[in-house]
C-alpha positions as CSV (number, residue, x, y, z in Angstrom):
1,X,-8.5,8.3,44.3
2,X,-9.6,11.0,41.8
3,X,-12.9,11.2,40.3
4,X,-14.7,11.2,37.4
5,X,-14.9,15.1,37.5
6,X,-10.9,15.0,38.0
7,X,-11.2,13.5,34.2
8,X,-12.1,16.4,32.5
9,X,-9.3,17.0,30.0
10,X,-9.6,13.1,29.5
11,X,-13.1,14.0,28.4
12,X,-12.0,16.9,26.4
13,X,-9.5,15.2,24.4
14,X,-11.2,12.2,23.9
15,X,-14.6,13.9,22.5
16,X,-12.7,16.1,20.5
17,X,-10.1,14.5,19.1
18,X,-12.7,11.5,17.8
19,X,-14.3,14.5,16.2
20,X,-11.6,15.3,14.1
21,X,-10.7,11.7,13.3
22,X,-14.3,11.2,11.8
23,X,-13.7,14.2,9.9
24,X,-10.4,12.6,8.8
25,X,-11.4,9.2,8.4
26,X,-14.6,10.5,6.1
27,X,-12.0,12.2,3.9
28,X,-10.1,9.1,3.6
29,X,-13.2,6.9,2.5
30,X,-14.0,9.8,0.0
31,X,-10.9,9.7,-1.6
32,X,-11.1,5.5,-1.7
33,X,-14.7,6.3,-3.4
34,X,-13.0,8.9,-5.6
35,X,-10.0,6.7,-6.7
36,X,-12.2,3.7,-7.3
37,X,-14.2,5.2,-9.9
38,X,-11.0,6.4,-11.4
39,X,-9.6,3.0,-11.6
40,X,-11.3,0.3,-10.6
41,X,-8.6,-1.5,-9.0
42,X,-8.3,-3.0,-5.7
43,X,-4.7,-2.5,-5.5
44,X,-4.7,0.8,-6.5
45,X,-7.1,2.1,-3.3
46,X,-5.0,-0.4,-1.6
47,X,-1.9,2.0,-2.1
48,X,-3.7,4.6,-0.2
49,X,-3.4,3.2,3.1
50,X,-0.4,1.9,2.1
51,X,1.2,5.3,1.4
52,X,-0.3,6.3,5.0
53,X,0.9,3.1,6.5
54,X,4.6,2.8,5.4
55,X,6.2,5.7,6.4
56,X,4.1,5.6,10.1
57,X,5.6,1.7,9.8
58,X,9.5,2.4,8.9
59,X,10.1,5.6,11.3
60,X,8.1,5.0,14.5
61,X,10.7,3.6,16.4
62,X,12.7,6.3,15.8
63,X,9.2,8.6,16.2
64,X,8.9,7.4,19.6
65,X,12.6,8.9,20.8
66,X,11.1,12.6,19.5
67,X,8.1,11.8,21.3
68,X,10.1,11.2,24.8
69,X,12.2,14.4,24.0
70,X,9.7,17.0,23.5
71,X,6.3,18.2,25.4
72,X,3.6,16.1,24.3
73,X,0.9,18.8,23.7
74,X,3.1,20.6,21.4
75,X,4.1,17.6,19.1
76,X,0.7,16.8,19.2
77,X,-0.7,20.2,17.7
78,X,2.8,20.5,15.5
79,X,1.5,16.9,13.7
80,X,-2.1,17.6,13.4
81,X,-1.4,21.3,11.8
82,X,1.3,19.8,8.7
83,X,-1.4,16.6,8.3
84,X,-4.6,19.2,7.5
85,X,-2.3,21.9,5.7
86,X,-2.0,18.2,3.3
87,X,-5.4,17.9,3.5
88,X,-6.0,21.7,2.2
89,X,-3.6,20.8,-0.6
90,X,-5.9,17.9,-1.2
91,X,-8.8,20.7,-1.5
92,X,-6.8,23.0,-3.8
93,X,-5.9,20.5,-6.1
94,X,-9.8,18.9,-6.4
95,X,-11.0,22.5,-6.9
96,X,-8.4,23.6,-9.9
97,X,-9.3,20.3,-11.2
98,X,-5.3,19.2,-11.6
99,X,-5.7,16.0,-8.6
100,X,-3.8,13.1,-9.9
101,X,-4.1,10.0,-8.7
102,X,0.1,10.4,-7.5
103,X,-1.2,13.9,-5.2
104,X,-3.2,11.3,-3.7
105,X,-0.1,8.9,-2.8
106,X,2.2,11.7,-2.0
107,X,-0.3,13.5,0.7
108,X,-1.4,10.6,2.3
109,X,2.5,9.8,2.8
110,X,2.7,13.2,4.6
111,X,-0.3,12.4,6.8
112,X,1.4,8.9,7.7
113,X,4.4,10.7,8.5
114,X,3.1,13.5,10.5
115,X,0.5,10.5,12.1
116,X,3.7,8.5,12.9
117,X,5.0,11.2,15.4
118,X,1.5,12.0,17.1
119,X,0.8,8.4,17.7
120,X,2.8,7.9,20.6
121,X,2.6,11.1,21.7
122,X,-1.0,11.3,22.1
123,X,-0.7,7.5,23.5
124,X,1.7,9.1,26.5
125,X,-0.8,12.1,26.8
126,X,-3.5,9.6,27.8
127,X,-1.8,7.4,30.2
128,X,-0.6,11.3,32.0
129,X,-4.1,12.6,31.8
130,X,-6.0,9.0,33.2
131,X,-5.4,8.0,36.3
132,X,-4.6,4.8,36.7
133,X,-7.9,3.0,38.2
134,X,-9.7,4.4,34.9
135,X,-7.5,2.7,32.7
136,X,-9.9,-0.3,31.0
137,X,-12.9,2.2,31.5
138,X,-11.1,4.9,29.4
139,X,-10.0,2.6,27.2
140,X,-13.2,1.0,26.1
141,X,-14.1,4.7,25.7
142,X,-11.4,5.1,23.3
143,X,-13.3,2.2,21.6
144,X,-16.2,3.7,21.5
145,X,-14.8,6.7,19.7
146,X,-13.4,4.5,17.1
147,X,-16.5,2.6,16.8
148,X,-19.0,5.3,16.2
149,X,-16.1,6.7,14.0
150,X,-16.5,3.3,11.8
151,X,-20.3,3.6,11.8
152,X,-20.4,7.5,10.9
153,X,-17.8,7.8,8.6
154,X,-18.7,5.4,5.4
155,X,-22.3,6.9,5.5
156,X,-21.7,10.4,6.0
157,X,-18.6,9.9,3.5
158,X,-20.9,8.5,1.0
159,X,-24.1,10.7,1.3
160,X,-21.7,13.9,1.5
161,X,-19.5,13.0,-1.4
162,X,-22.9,11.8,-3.3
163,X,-24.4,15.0,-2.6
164,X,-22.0,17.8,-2.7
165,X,-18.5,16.2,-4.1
166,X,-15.0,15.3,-2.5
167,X,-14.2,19.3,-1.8
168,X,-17.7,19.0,0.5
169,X,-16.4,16.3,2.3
170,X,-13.2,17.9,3.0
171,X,-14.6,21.1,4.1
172,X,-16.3,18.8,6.7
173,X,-12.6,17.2,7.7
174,X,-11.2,20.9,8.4
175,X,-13.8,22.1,10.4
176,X,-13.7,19.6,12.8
177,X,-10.1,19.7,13.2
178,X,-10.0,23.2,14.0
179,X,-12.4,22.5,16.6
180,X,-10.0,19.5,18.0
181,X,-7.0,22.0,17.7
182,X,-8.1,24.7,19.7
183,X,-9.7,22.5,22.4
184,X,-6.6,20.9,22.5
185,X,-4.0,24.2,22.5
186,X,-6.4,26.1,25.0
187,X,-8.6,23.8,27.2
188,X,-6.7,20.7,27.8
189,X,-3.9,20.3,30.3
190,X,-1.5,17.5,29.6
191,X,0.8,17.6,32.4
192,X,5.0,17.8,31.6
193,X,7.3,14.8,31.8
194,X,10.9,14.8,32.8
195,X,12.8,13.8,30.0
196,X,14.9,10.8,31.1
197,X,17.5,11.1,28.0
198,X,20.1,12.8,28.5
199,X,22.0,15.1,26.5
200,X,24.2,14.3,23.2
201,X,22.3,11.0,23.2
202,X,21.3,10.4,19.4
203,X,17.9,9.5,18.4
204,X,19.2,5.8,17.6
205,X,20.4,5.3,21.0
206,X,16.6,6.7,22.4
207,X,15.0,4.1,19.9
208,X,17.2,1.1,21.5
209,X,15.9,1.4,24.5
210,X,12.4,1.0,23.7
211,X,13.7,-2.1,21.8
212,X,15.3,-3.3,24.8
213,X,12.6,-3.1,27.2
214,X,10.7,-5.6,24.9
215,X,13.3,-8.0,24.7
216,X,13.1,-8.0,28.2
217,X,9.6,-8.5,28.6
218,X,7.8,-11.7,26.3
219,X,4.9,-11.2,27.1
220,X,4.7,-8.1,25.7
221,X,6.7,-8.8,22.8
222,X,5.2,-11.8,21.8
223,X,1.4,-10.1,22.2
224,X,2.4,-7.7,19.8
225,X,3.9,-10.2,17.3
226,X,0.8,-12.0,17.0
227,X,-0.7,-9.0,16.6
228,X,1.2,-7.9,14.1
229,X,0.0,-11.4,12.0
230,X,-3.4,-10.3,13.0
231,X,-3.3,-6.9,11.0
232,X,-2.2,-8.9,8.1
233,X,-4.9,-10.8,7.6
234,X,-7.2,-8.0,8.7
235,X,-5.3,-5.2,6.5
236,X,-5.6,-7.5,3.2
237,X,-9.2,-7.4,4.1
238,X,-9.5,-4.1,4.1
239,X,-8.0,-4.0,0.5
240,X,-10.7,-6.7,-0.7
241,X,-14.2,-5.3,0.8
242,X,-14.3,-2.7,-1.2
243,X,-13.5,-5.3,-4.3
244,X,-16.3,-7.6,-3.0
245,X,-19.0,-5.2,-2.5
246,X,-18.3,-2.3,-4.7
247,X,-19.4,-4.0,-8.5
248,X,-22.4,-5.9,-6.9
249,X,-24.3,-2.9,-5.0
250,X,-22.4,0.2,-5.2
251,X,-20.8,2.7,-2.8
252,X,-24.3,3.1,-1.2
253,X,-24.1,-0.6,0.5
254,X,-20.1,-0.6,0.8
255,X,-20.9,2.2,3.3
256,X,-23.9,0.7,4.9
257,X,-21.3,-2.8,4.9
258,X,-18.4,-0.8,6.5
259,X,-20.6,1.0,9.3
260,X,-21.6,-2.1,10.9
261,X,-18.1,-2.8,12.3
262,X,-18.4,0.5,14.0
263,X,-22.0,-0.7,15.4
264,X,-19.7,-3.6,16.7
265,X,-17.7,-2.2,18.4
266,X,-19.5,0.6,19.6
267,X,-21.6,-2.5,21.6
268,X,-17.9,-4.2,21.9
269,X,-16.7,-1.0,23.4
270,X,-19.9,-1.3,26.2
271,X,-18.9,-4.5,27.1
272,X,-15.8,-3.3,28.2
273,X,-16.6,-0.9,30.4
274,X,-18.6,-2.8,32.5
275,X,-16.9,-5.9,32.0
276,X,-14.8,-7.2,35.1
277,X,-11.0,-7.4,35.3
278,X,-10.3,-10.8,33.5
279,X,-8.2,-13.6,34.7
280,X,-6.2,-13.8,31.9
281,X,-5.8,-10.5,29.9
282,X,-3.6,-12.4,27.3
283,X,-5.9,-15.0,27.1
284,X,-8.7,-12.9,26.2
285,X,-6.6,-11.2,23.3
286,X,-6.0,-14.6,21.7
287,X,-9.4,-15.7,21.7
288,X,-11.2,-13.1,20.4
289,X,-9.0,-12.4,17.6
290,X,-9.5,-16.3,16.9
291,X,-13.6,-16.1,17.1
292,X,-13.0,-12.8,14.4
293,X,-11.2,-14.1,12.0
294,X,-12.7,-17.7,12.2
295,X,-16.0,-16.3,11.5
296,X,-16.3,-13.0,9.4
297,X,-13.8,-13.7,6.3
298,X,-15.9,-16.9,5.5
299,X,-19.4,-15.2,5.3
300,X,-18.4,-12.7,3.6
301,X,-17.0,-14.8,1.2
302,X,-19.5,-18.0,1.1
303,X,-22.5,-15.5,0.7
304,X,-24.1,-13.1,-1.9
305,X,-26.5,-11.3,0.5
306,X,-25.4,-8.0,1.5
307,X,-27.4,-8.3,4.8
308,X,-25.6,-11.1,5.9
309,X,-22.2,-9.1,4.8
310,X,-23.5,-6.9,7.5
311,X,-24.3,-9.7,10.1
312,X,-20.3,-10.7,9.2
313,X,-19.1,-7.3,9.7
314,X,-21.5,-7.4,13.4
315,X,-19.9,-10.5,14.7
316,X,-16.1,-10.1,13.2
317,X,-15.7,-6.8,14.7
318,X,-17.5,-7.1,18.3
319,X,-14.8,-8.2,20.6
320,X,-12.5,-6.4,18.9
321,X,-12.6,-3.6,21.5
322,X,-11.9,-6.5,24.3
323,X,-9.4,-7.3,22.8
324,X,-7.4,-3.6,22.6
325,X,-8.6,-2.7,25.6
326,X,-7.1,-5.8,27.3
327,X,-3.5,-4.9,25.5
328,X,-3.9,-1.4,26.4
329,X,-4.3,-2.3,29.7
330,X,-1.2,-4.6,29.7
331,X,1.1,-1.6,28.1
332,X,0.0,1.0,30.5
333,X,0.6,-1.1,33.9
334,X,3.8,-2.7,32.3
335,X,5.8,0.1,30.5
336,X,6.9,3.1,32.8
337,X,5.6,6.5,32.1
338,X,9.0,7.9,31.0
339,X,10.0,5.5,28.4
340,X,6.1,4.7,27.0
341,X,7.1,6.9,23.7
342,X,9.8,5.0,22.8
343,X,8.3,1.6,23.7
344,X,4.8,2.6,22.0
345,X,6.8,3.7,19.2
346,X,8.3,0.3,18.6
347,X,4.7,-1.4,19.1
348,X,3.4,0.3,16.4
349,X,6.8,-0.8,14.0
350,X,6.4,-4.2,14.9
351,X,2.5,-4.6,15.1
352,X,1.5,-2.8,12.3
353,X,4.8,-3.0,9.5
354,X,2.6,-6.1,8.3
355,X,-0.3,-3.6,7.6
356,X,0.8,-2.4,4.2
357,X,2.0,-5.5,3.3
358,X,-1.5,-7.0,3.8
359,X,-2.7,-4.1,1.5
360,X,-0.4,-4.7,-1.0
361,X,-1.1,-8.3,-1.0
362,X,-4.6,-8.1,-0.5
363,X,-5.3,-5.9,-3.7
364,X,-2.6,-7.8,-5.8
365,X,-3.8,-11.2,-5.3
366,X,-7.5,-10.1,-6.3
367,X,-6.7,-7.9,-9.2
368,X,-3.6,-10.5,-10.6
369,X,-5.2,-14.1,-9.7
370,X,-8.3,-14.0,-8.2
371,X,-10.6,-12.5,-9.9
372,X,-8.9,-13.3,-13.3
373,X,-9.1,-16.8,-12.2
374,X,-13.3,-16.5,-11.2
375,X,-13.6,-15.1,-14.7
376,X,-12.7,-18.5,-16.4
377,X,-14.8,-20.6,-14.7
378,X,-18.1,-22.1,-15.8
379,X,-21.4,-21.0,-14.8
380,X,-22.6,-23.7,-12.2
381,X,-18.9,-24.7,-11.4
382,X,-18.1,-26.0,-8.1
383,X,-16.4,-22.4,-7.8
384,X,-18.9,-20.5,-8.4
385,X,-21.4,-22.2,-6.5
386,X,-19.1,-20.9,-3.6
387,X,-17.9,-17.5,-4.5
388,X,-20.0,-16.7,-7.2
389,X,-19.9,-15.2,-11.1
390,X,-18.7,-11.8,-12.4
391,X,-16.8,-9.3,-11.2
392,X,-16.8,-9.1,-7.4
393,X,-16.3,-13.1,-7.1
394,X,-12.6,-13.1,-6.9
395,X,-12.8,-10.6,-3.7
396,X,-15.0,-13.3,-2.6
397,X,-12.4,-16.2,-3.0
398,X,-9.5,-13.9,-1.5
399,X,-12.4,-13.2,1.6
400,X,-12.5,-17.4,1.6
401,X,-8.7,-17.6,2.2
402,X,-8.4,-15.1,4.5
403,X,-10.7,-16.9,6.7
404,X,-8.6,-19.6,6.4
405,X,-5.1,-17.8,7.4
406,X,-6.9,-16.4,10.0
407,X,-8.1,-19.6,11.6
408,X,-4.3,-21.2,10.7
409,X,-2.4,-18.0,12.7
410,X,-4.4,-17.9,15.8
411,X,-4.1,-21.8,16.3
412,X,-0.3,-21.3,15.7
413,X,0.5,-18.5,17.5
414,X,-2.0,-19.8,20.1
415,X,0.4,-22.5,21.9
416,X,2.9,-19.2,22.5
417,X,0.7,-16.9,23.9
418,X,-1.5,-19.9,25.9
419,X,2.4,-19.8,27.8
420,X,1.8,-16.5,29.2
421,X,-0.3,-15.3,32.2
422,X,-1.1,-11.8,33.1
423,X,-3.5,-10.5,35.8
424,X,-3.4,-6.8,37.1
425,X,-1.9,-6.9,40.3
């Protein structure tokens, strides 16, 4: 059995790399500050992430072929160098005061792109680099980063961008993926896979297979398919928080708002390290996505008290962690090593296509009917008593039915899953 010292580039990686993902995920809430203030529309900071999200959506599967072809360590570096040479475009653009709101769609596009290729790749470079008793540990580590990623970036986002403008914030972004890219080129050994495609097979062919291993396993499948219904409801959220808290208290409280899903899961993410194996790993996924969406959506949008937004944000996001560690888990001790691009590639098609679509919808239905519709009712109306009145009380409503999706897709998709076992053997 190795030990813990044997998990140094594990280590390595892992610190660094969340490094340069707060950088890039502080940029990302910079330009959502940036592009609000611009527009005020939901649906138009919703198309950020969607521009990031679609392109990572349509070619993963095919992604995840590339990813089995060539060494992992190099396609990671490749991806990460085109996604911040956008980023310095970004910067050039901001400083020569030409930025359009279009750059914006256009570069984060890129990013999605390059993101879609280094996905699976850095997904394979993990499961080489952990051995295979550390899997749920390292996993909930990986959480961790993610978490304090969540807490840092809306606060440091917002005091940086407040203090010294979006070109400070970026600066930020760059420095910490240089660090991550030279840890990664020099210090980090990601041991080579044999390449189990054989010539003059096309990429289409590759991508098949990944297909075809799911088909042949359920369980797997149908975990990511309810996942996949999961990130609707939670990606339409996304879309309306910003809605919801924005025109009541500012950018200062949407931060303070978003960062408490990071403390969450940074205490969601301690819990599974320590936690013992479950019975039921599929089990535990259904169940905590059911107590997350039955519980935050509806106090977020049945209350006006941005401390209790914050309380919502505590106990949505807290098993969240459990629950990707538990399908983490399930991927790495199902899928073999040599065909966990292709098969990771098609996860992230099928699990997260509904991710821009939950965007889309989100920010439509609170910019087009929701918020119009708040606007026309009566002071002291039975809708207003609930949601509230002025601007900000439509995100409240859209909050209100996402709750109730939510609640309505984990009781479905429930009875599938509650069909399927799985225990590590």
């Amino acid at each position: 059995m190795k030990t813990n010292n044997e998990l140094k580039d594990f280590y390595l990686l892992w610190i660094t790399q969340g490094l340069s993902q707060l950088g890039s995920a502080m940029t990302a809430f910079a330009l959502t500050l940036w592009l609000y203030e611009k527009t005020g529309s939901a649906l138009s900071t919703a198309a950020l992430q969607i521009c990031t999200y679609a392109p990572y959506v349509i070619m993963s599967i095919f992604a995840g072929a590339l990813t089995d072809r060539f060494d992992k360590k190099k396609t990671m570096l490749v991806c990460d160098a085109l996604a911040a040479l956008s980023t310095v475009l970004v910067l050039f653009l901001y400083r020569t005061g030409t930025l359009s709101i279009w750059h914006l769609y256009a570069v984060n596009a890129v990013s999605g792109l390059m993101n879609t290729v280094q996905s699976p790749a850095s997904e394979v470079a993990y499961t080489l680099i952990v051995p295979k008793e550390y899997y749920q540990k390292t996993s909930g580590l990986q959480s961790l980063t993610r978490s304090l990623v969540s807490i840092g970036n809306p606060l440091l986002a917002a005091a940086v961008y407040g203090i010294g403008g979006l070109d400070a914030v970026i600066m930020i972004d760059l420095t910490a993926f240089a660090i991550a890219f030279i840890t990664l080129a020099f210090l980090v050994r990601i041991p080579a896979v044999t390449a189990v495609n054989g010539p003059g097979r096309s990429v289409l062919e590759l991508a098949g297979e990944g297909l075809g291993f799911l088909r042949k396993n359920p369980l797997i499948l149908h975990v990511i398919l309810f996942m996949s219904g999961v990130n609707l409801v939670s990606s339409a959220f996304n879309a309306v928080l910003p809605a919801l808290v924005i025109p009541r208290y500012g950018n200062g409280m949407l931060g303070i708002v978003t960062s408490c899903s990071g403390i969450a899961m940074i205490i969601g993410s301690l819990i599974v390290t320590v936690m013992p194996k479950p019975e039921n790993r599929v089990r535990v996924i259904y169940l905590t996505m059911l107590f997350s969406l039955g519980t935050e959506n509806f106090l977020l949008g049945l209350t006006r008290n941005p401390w209790i937004w914050c309380i919502a944000q505590i106990v949505g996001w807290i098993l969240v962690p459990v629950m990707g560690a538990n399908q983490n888990v399930i991927m790495r001790n199902s899928v073999p090593v040599g065909l966990q691009g292709r098969v990771y590639a098609c996860r992230n098609t099928l699990q997260f296509f509904t991710i821009p679509i939950g965007l889309a919808l989100g920010g439509f239905m609170v910019d087009t009917f929701c918020e119009p519709f708040m606007a026309k009712q009566v002071p002291g109306s039975f809708m207003t008593l609930l949601f509230g009145s002025g601007k900000g009380s439509g995100a409240a409503m859209m909050m209100f039915i996402l709750g109730i999706a939510g609640v309505i897709l984990c009781l479905a998709y429930g009875r599938k899953l509650s069909t399927y076992s799985y225990s590590d053997e």
